[in-house]
C-alpha positions in Angstrom: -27.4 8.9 20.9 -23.6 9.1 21.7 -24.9 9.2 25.7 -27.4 6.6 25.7 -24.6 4.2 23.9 -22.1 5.3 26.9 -24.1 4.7 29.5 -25.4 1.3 28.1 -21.9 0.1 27.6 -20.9 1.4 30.8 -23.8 -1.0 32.7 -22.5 -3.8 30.2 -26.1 -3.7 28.4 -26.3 -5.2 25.0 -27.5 -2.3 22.3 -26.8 -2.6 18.8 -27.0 0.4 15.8 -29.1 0.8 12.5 -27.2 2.1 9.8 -29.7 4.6 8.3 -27.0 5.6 5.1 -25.4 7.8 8.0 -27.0 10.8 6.5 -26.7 13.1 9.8 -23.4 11.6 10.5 -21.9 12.4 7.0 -22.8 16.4 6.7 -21.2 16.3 9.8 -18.1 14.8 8.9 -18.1 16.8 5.6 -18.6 19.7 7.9 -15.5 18.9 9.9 -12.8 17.9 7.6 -13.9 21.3 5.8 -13.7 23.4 8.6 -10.2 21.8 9.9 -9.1 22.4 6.0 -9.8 26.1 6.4 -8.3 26.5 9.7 -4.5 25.2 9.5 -4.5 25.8 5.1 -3.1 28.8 5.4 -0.5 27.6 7.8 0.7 25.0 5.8 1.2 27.0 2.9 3.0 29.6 4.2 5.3 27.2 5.6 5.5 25.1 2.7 5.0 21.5 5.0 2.7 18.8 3.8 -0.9 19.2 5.7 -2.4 15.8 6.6 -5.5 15.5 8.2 -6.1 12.8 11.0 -9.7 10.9 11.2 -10.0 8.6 14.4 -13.0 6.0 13.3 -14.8 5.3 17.1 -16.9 2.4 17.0 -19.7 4.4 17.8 -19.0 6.6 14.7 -20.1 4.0 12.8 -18.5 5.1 9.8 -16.5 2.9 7.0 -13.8 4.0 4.6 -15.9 4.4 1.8 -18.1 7.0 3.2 -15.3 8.7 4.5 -14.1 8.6 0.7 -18.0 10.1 -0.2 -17.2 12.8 2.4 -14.3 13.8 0.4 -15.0 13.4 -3.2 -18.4 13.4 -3.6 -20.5 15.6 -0.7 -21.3 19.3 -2.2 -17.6 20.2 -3.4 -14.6 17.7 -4.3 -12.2 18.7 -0.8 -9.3 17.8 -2.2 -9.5 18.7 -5.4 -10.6 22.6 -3.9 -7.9 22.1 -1.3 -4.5 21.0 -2.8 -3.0 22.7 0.3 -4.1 19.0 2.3 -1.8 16.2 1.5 -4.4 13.7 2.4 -6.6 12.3 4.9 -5.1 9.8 7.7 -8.0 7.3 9.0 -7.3 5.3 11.2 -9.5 3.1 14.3 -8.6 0.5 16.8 -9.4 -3.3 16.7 -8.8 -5.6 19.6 -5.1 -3.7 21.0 -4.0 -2.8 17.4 -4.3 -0.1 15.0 -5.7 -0.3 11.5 -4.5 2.5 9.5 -6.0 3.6 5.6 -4.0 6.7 3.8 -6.5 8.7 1.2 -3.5 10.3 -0.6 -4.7 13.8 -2.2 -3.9 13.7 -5.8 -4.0 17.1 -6.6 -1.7 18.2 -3.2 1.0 20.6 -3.9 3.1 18.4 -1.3 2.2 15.1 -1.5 2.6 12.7 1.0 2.8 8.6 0.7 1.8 6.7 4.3 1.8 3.4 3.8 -1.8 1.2 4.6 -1.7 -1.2 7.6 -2.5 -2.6 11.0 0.9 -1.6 13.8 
């Protein structure tokens, strides 16, 4: 668990993760994007702004790009597709000091955003 992890790293104890298809941890993202979608949709319509969602990757996540990309296209309903009120999904994690950064543009947004890919 999330604790165990913490208070291994905190003793500097070696542990390491088994990737199980990150089942558990994938309904939960799918749960969470959704429920952030419903929550400021409304706002961002009425005020006619782009809506972008931002995704911090922790290490102990454990989660790549491509099942953040399952999350959104292909777990129980297509978010962006049902959601064109989101401009897109911002990912991003840290690596040694420096930020890596991956923009999932929504293609059927009614304000669409561009963010440009990268490490800053």
């Amino acid at each position: 668990t999330e604790k165990q992890i913490k208070a291994h790293r905190e003793k500097s104890r070696m542990f390491f993760f088994w990737r199980d298809q990150n089942k558990d941890n994938l309904d939960r993202l799918h749960q969470s994007i959704l429920l952030k979608i419903q929550k400021y949709r409304k706002l961002a319509s009425e005020l006619k702004i782009p809506y972008i969602i931002s995704l911090y990757i922790d290490f102990m996540i454990t989660l790549d790009i491509d099942e953040v990309k399952e999350c959104i296209f292909e777990k129980g309903i297509n978010l962006f597709k049902n959601y064109p009120e989101v401009s897109g999904l911002l990912c991003f994690r840290e690596s040694n000091g420096k930020y890596i950064f991956k923009y999932l543009q929504n293609q059927h947004a009614s304000s669409k955003v561009e963010i440009a890919d990268g490490i800053f």
